[in-house]
PDB file of N, CA, C and O in Angstrom:
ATOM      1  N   UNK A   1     -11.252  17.286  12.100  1.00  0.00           N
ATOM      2  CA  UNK A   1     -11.710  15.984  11.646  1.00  0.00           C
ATOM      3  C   UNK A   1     -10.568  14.997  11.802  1.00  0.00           C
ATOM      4  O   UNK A   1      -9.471  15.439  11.461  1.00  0.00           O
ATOM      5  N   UNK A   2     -10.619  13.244  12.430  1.00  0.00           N
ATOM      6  CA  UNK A   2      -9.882  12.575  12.525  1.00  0.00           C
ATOM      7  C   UNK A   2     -10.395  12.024  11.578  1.00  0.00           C
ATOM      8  O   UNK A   2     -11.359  12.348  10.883  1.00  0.00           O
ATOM      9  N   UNK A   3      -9.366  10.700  11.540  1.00  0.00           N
ATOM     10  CA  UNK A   3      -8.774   9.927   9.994  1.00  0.00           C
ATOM     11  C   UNK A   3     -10.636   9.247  10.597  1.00  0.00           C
ATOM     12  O   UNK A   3     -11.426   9.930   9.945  1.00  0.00           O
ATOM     13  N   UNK A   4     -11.217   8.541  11.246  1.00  0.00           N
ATOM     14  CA  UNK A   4     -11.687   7.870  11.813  1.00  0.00           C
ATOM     15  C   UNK A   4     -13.761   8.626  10.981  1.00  0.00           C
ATOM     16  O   UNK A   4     -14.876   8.204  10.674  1.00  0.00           O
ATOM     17  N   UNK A   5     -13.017   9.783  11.038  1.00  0.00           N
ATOM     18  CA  UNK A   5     -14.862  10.815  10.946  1.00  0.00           C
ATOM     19  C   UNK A   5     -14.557  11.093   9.117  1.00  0.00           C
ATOM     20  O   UNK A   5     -15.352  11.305   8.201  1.00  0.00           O
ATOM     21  N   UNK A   6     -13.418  11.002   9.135  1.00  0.00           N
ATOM     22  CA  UNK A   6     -13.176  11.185   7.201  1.00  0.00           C
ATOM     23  C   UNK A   6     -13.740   9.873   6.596  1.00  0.00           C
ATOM     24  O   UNK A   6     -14.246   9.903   5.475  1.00  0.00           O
ATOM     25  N   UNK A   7     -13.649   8.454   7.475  1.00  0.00           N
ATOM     26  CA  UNK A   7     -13.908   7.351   6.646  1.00  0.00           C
ATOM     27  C   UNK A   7     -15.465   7.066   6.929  1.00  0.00           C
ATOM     28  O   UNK A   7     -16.147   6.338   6.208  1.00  0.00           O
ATOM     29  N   UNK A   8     -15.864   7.626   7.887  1.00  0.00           N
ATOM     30  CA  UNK A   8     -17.345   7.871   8.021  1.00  0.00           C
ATOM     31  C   UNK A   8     -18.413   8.714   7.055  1.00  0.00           C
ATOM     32  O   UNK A   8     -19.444   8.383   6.469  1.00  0.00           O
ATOM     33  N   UNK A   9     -17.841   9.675   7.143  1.00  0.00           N
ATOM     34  CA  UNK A   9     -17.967  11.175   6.344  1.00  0.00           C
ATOM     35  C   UNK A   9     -18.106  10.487   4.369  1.00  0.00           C
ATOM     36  O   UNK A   9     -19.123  10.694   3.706  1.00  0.00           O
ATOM     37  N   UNK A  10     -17.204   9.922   3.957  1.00  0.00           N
ATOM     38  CA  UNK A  10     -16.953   9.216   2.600  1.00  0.00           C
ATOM     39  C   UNK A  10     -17.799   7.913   1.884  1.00  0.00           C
ATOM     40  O   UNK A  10     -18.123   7.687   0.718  1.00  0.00           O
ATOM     41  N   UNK A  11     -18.019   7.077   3.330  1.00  0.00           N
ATOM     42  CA  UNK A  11     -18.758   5.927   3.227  1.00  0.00           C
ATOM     43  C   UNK A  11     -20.491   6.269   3.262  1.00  0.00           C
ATOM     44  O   UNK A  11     -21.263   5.647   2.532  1.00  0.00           O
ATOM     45  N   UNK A  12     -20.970   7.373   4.241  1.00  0.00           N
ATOM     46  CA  UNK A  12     -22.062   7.997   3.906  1.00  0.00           C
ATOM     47  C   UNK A  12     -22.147   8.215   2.748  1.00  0.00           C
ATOM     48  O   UNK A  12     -22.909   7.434   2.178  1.00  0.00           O
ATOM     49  N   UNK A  13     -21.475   9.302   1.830  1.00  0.00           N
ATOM     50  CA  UNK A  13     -21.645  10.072   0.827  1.00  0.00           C
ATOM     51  C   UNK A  13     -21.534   9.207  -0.481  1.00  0.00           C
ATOM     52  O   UNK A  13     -21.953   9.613  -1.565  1.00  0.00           O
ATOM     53  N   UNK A  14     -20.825   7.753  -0.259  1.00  0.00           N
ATOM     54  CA  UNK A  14     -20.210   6.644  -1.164  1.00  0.00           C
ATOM     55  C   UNK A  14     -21.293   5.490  -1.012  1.00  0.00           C
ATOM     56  O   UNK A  14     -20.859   4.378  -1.314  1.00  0.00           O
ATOM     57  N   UNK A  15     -22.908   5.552  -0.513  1.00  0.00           N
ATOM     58  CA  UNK A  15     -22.903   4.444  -0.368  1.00  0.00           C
ATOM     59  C   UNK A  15     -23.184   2.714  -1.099  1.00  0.00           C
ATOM     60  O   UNK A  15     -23.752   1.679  -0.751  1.00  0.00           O
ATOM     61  N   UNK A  16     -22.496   3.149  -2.126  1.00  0.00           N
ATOM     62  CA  UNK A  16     -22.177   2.118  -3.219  1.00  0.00           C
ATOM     63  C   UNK A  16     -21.024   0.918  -2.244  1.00  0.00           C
ATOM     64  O   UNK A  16     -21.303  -0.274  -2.116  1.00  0.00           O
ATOM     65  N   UNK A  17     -19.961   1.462  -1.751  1.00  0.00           N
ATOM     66  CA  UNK A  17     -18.770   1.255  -1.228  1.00  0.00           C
ATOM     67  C   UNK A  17     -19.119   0.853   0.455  1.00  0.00           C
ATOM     68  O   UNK A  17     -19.965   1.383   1.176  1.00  0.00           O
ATOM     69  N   UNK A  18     -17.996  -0.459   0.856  1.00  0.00           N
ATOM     70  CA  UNK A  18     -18.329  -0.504   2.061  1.00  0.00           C
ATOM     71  C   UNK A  18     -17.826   0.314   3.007  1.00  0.00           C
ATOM     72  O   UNK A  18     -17.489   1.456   2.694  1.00  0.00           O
ATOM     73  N   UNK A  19     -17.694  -0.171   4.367  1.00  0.00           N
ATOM     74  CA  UNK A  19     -16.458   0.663   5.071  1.00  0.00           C
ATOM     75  C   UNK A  19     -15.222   0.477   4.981  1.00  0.00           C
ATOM     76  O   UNK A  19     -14.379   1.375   4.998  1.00  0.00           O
ATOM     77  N   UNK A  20     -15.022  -0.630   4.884  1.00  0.00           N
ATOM     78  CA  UNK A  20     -13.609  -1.931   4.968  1.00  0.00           C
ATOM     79  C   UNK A  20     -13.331  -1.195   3.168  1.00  0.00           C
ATOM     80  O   UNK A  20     -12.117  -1.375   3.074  1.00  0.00           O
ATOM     81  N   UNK A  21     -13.625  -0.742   2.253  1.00  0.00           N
ATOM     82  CA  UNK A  21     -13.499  -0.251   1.041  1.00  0.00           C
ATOM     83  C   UNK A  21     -13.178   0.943   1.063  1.00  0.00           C
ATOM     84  O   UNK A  21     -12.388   1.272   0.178  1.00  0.00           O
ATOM     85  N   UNK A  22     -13.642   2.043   2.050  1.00  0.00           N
ATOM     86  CA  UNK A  22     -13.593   3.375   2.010  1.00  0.00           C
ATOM     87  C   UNK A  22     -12.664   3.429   2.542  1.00  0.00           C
ATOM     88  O   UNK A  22     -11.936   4.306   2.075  1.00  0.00           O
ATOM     89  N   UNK A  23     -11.843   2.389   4.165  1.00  0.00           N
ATOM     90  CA  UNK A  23     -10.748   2.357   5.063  1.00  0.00           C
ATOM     91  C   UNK A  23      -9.080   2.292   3.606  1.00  0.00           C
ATOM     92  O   UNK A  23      -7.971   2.798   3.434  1.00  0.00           O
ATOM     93  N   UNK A  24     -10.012   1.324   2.963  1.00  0.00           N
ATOM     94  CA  UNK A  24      -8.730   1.468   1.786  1.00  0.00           C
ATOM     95  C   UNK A  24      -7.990   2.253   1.369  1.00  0.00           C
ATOM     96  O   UNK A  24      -6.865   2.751   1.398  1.00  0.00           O
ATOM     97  N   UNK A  25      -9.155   2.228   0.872  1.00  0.00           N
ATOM     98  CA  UNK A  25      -8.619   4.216  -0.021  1.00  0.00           C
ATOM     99  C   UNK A  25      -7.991   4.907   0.595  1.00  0.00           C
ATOM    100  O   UNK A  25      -6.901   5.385   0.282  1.00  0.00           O
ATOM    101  N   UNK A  26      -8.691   5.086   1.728  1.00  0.00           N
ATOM    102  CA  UNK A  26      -7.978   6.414   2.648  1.00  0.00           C
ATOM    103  C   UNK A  26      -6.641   5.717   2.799  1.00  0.00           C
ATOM    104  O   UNK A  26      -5.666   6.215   2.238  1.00  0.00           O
ATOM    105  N   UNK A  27      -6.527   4.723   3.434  1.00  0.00           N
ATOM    106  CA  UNK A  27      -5.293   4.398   3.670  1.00  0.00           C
ATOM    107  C   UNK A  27      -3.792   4.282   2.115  1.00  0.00           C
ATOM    108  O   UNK A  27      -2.576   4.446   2.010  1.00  0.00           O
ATOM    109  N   UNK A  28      -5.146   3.851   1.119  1.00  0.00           N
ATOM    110  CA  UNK A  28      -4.175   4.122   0.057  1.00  0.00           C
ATOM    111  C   UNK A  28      -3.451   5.368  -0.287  1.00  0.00           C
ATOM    112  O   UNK A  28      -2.308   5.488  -0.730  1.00  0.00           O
ATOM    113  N   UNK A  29      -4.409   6.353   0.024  1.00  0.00           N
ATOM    114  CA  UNK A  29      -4.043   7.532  -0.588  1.00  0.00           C
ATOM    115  C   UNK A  29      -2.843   8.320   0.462  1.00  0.00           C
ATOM    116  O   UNK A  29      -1.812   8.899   0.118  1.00  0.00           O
ATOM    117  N   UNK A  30      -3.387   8.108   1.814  1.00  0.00           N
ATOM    118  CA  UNK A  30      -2.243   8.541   2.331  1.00  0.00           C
ATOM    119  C   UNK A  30      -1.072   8.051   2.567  1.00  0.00           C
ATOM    120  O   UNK A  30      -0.087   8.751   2.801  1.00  0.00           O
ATOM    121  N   UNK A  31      -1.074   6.421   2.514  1.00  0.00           N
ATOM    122  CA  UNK A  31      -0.001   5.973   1.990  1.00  0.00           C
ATOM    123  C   UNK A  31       0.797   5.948   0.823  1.00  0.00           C
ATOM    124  O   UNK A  31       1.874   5.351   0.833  1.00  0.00           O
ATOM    125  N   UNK A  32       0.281   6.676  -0.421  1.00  0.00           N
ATOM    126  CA  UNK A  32       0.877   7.297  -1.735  1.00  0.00           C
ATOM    127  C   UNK A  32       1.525   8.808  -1.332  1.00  0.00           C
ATOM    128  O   UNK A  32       2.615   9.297  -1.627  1.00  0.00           O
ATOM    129  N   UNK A  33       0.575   9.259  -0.657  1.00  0.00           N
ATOM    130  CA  UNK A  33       1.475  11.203  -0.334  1.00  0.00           C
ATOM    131  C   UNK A  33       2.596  10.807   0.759  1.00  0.00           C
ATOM    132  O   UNK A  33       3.577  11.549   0.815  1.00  0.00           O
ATOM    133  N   UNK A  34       2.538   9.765   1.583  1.00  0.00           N
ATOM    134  CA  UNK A  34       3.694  10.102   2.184  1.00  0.00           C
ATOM    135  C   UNK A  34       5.004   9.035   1.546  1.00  0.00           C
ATOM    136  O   UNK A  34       6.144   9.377   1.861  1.00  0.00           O
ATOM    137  N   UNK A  35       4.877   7.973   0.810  1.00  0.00           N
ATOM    138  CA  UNK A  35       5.607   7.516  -0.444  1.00  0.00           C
ATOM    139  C   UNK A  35       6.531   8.373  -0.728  1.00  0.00           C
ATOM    140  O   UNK A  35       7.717   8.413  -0.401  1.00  0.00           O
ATOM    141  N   UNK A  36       5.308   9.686  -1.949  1.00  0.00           N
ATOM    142  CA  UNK A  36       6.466  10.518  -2.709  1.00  0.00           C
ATOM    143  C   UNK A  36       6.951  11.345  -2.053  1.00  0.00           C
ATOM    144  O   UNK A  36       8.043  11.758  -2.445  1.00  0.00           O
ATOM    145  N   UNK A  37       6.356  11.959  -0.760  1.00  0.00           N
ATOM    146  CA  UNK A  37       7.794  13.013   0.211  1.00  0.00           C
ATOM    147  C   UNK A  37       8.624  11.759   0.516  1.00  0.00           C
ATOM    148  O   UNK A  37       9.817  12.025   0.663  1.00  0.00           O
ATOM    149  N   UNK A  38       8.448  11.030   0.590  1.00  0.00           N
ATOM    150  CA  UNK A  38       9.780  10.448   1.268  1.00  0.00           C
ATOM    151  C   UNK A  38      10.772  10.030   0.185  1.00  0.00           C
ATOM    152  O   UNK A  38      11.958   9.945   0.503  1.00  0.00           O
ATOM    153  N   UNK A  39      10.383   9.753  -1.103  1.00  0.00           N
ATOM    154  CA  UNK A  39      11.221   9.725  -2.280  1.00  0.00           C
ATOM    155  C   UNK A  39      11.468  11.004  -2.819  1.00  0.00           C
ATOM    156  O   UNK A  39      11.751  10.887  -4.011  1.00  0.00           O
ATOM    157  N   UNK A  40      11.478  12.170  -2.441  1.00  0.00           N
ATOM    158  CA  UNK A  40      12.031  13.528  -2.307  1.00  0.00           C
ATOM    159  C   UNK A  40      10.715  14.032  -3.100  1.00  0.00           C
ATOM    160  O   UNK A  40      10.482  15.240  -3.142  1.00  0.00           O
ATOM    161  N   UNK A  41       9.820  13.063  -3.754  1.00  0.00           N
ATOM    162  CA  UNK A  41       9.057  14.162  -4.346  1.00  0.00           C
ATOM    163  C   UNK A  41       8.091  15.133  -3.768  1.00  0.00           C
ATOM    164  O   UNK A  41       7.993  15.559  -2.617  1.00  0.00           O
ATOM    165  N   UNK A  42       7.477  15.354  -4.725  1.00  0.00           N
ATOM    166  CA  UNK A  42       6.023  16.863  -4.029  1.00  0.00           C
ATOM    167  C   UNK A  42       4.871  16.385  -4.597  1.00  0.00           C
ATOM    168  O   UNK A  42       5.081  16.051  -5.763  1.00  0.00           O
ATOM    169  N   UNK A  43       3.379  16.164  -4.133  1.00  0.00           N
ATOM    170  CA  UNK A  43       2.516  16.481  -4.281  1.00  0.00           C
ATOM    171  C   UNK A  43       1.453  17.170  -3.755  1.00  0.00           C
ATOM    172  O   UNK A  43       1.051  17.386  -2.612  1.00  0.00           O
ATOM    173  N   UNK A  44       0.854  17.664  -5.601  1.00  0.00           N
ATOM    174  CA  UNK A  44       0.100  18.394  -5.491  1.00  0.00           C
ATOM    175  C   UNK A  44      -1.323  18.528  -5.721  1.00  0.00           C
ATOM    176  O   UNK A  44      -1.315  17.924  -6.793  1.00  0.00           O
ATOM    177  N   UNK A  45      -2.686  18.881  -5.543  1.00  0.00           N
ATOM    178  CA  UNK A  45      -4.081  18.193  -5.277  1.00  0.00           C
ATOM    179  C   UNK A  45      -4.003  19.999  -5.618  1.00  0.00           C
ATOM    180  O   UNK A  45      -3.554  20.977  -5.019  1.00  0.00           O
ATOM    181  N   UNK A  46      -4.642  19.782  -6.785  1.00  0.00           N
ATOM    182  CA  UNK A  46      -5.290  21.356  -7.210  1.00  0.00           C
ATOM    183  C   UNK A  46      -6.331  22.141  -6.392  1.00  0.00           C
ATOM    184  O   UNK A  46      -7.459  21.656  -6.477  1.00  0.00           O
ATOM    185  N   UNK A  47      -6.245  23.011  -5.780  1.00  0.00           N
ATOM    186  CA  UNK A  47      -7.758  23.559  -5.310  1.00  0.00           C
ATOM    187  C   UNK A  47      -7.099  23.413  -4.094  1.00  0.00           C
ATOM    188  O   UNK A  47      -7.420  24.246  -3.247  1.00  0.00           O
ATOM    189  N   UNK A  48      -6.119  22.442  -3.714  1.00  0.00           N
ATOM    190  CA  UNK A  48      -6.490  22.318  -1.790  1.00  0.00           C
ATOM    191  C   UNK A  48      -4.817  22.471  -1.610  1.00  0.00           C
ATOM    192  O   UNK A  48      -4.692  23.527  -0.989  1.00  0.00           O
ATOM    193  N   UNK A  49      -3.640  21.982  -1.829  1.00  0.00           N
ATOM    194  CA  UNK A  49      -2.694  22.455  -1.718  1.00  0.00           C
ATOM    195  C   UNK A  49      -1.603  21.661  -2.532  1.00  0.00           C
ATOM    196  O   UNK A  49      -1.685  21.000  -3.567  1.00  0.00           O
ATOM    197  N   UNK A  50      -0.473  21.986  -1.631  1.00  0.00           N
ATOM    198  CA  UNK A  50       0.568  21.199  -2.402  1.00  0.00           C
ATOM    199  C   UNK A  50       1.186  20.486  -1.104  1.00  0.00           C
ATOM    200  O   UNK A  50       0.852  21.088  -0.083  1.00  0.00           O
ATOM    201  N   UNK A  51       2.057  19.284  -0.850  1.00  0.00           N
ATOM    202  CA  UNK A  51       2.978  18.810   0.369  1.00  0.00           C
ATOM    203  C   UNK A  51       4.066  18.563  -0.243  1.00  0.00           C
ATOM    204  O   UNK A  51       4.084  17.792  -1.202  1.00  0.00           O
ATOM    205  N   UNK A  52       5.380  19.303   0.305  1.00  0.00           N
ATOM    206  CA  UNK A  52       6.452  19.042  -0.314  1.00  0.00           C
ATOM    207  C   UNK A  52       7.258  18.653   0.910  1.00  0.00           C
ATOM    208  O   UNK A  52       6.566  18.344   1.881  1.00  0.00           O
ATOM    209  N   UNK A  53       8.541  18.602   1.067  1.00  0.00           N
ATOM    210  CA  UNK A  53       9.924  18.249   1.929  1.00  0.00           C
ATOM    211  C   UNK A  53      10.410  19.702   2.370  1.00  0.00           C
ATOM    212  O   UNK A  53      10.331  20.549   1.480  1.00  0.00           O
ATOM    213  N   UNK A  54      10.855  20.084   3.490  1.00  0.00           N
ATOM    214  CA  UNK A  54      11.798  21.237   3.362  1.00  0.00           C
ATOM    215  C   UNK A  54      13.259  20.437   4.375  1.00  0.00           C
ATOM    216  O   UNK A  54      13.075  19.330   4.882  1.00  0.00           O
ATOM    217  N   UNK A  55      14.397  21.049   4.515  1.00  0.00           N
ATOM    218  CA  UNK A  55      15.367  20.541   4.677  1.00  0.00           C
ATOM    219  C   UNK A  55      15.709  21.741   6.268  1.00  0.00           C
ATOM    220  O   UNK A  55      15.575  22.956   6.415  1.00  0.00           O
ATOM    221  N   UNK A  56      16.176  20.642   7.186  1.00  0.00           N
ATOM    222  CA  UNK A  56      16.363  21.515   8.209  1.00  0.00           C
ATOM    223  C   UNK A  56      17.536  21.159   8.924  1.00  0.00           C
ATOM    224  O   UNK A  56      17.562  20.147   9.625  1.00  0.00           O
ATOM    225  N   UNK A  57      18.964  22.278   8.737  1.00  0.00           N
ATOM    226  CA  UNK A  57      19.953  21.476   9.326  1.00  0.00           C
ATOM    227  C   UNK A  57      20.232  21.103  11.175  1.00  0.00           C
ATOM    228  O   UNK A  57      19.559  21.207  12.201  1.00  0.00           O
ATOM    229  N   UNK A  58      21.273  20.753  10.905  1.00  0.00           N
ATOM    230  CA  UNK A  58      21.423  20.073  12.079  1.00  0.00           C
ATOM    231  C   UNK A  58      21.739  21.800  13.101  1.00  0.00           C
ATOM    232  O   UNK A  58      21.992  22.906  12.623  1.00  0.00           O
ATOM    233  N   UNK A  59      21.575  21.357  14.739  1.00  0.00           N
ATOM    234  CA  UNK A  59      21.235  22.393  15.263  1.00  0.00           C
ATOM    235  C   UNK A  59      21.640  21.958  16.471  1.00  0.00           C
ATOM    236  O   UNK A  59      21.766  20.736  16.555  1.00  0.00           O
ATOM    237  N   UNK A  60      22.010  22.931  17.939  1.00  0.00           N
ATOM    238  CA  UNK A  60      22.084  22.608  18.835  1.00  0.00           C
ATOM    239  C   UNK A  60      20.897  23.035  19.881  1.00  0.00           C
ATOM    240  O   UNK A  60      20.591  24.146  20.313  1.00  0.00           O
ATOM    241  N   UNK A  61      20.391  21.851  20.106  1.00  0.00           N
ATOM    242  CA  UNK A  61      19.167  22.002  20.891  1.00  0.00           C
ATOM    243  C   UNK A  61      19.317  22.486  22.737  1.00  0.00           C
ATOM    244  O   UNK A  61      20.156  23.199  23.287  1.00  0.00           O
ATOM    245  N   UNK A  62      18.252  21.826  23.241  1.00  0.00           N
ATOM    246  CA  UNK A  62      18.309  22.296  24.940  1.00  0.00           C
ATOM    247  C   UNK A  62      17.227  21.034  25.221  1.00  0.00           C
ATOM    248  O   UNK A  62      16.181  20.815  24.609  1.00  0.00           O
ATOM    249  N   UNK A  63      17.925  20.124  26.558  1.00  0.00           N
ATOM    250  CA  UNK A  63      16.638  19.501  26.985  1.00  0.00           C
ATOM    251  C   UNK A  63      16.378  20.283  27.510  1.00  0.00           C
ATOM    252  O   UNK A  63      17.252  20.817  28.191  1.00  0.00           O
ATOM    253  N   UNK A  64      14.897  20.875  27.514  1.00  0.00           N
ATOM    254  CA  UNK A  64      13.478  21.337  28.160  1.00  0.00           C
ATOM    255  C   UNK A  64      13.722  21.151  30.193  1.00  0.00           C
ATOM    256  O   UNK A  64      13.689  22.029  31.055  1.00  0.00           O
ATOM    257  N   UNK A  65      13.953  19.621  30.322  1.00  0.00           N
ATOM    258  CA  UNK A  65      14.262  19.306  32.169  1.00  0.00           C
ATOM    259  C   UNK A  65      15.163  19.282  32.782  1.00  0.00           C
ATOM    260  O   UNK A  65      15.235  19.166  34.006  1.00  0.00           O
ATOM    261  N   UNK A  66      16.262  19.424  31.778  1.00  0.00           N
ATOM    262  CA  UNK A  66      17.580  19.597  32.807  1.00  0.00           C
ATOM    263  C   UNK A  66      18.464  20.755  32.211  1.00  0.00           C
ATOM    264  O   UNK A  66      19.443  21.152  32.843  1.00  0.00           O
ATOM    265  N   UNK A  67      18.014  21.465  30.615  1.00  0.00           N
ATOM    266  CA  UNK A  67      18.867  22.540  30.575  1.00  0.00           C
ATOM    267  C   UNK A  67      19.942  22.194  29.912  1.00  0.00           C
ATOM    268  O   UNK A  67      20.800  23.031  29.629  1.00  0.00           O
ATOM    269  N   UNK A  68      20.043  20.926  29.579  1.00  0.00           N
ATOM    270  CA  UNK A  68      20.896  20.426  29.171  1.00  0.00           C
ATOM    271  C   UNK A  68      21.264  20.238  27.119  1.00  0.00           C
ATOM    272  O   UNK A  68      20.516  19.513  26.462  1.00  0.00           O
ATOM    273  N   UNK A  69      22.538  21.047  26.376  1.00  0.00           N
ATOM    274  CA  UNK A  69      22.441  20.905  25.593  1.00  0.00           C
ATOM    275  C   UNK A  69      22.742  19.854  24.903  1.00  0.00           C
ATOM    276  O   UNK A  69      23.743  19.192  25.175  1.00  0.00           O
ATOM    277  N   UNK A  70      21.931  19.550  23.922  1.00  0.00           N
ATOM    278  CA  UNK A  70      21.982  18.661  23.044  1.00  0.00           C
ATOM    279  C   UNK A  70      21.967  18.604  21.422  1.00  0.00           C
ATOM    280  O   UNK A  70      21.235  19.339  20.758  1.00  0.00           O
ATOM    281  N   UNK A  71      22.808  17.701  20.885  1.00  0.00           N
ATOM    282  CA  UNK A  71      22.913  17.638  19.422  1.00  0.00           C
ATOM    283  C   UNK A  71      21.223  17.384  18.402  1.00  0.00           C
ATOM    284  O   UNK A  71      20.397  16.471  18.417  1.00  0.00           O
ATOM    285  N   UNK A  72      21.298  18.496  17.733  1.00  0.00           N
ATOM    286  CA  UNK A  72      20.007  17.631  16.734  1.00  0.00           C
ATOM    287  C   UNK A  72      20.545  17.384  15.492  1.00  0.00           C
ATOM    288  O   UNK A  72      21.385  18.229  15.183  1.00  0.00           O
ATOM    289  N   UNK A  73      20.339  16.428  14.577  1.00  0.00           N
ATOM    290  CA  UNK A  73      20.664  16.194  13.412  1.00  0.00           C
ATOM    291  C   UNK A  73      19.630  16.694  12.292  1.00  0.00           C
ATOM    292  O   UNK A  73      18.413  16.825  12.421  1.00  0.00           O
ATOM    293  N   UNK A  74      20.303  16.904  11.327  1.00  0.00           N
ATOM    294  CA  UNK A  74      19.782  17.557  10.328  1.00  0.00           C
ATOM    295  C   UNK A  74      18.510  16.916   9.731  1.00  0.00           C
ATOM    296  O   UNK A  74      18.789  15.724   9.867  1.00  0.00           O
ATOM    297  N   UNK A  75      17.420  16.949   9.216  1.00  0.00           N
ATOM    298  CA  UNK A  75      16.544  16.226   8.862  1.00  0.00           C
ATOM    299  C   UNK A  75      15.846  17.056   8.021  1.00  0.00           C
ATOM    300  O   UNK A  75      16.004  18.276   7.974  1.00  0.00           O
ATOM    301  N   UNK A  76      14.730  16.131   7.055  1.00  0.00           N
ATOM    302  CA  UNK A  76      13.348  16.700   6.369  1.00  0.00           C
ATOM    303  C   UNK A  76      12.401  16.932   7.142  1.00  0.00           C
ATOM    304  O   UNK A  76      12.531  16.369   8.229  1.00  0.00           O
ATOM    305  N   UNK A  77      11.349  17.632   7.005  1.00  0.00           N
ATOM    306  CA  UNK A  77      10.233  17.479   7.461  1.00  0.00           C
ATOM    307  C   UNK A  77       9.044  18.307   6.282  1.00  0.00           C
ATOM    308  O   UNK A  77       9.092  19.157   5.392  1.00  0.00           O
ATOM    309  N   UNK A  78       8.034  17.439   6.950  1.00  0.00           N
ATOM    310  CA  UNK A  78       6.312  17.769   5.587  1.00  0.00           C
ATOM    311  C   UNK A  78       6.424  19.154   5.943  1.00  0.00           C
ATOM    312  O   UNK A  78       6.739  19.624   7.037  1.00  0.00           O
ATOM    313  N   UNK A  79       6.070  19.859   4.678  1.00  0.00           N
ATOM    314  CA  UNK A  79       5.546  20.980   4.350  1.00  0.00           C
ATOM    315  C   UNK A  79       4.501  21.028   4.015  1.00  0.00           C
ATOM    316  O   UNK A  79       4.160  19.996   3.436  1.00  0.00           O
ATOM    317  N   UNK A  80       3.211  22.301   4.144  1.00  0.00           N
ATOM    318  CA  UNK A  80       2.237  22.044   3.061  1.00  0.00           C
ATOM    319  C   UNK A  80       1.902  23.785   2.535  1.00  0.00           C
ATOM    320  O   UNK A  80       1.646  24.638   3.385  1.00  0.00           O
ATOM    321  N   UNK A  81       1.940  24.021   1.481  1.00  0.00           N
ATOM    322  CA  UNK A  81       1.210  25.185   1.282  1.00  0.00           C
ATOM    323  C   UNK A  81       0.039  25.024   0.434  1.00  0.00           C
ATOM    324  O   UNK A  81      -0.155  24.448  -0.636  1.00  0.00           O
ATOM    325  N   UNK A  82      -0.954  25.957   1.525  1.00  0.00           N
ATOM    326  CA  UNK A  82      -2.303  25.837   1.161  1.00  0.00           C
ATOM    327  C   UNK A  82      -2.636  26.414  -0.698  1.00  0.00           C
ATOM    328  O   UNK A  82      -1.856  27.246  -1.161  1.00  0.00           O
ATOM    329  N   UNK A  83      -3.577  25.988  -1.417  1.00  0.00           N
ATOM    330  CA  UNK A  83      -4.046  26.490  -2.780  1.00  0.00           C
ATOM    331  C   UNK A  83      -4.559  27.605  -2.732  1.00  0.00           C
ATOM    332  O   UNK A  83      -5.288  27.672  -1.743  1.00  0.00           O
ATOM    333  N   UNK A  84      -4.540  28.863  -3.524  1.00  0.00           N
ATOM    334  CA  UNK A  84      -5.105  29.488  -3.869  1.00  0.00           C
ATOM    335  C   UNK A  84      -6.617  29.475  -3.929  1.00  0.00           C
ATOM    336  O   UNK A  84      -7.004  30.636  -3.792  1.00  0.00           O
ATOM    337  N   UNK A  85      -7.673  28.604  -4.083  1.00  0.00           N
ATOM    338  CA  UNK A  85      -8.655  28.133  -3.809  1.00  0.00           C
ATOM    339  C   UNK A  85      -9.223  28.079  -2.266  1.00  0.00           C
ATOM    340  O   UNK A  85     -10.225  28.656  -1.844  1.00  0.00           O
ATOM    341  N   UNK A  86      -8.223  27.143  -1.459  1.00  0.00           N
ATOM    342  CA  UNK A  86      -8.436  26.579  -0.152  1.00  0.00           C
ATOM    343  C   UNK A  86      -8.241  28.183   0.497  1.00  0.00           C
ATOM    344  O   UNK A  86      -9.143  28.516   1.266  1.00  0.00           O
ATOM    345  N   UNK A  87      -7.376  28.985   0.305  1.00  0.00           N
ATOM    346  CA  UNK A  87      -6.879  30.372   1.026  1.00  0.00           C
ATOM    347  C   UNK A  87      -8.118  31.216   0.607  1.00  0.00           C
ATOM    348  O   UNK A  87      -8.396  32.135   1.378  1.00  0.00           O
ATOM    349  N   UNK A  88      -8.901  31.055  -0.480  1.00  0.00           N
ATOM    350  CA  UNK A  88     -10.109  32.261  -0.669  1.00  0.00           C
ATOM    351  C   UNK A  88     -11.007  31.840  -0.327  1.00  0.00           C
ATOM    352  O   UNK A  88     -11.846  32.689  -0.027  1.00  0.00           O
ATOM    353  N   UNK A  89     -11.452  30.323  -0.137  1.00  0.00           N
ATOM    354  CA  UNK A  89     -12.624  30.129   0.781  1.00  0.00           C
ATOM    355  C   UNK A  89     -12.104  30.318   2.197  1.00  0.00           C
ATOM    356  O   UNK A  89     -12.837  31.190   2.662  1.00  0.00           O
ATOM    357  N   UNK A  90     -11.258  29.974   3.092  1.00  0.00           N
ATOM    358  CA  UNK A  90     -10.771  30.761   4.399  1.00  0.00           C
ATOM    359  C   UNK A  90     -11.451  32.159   4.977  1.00  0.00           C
ATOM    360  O   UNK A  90     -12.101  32.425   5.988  1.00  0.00           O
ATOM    361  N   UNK A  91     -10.958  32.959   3.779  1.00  0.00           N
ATOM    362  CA  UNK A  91     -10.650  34.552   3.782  1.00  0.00           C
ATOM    363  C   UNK A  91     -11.761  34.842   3.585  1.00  0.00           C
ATOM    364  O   UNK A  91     -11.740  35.976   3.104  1.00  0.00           O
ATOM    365  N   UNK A  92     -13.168  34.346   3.703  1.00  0.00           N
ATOM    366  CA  UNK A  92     -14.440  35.021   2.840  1.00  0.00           C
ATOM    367  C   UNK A  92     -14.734  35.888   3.828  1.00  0.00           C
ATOM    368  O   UNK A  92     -14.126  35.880   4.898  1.00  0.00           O
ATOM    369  N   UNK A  93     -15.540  36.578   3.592  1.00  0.00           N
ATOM    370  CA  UNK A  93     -16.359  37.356   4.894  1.00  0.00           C
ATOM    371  C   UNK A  93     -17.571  37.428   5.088  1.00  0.00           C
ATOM    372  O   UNK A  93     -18.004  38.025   6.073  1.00  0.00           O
TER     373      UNK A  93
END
C-alpha cells in the first residue's frame, strides 16, 4: 500500500471527513513519528509495533563502479520492531 491508497482507503471508511482532511492527518501523523526519532525518541502504537533509532558507526565502504574505497560516516537510522499482535496475525495458518 502507498501513502496515496492509505488516504483513499481512510476517506472511504471516514466519510464524515474530506480528502484534503484525511491528506492531513496522514501527513500529521507521519510527520509526528518521524519528529520523535529524530529527537532521539521511540514510538510506540500498541498492537502494530514500535519505531525507534539504532546507531551505526562509521565504516569503510566500496564504490559499487569503480571499486573504489570510500569513507562512510557514522549515522542513525529507523528501526521498527513488529508487535506481538502484528507477528501472530502474520504467523496464522
Amino acid at each position: 500500500m502507498i501513502r496515496s491508497e492509505l488516504i483513499q482507503t481512510l476517506a472511504q471508511e471516514n466519510p464524515g471527513l474530506t480528502l484534503m482532511e484525511v491528506e492531513r492527518i496522514v501527513d500529521i501523523f507521519f510527520k509526528e513519528i518521524v519528529d520523535r526519532l529524530a529527537a532521539g525518541g521511540r514510538v510506540e502504537l500498541r498492537g502494530f509495533g514500535a519505531f525507534t533509532t539504532r546507531a551505526r558507526e562509521a565504516r569503510t565502504g566500496r564504490n559499487p563502479r569503480t571499486g573504489e574505497q570510500v569513507p562512510v560516516d557514522a549515522k542513525r537510522v529507523p528501526y521498527f520492531k513488529p508487535g506481538k499482535e502484528m507477528r501472530e496475525r502474520l504467523n496464522t495458518k
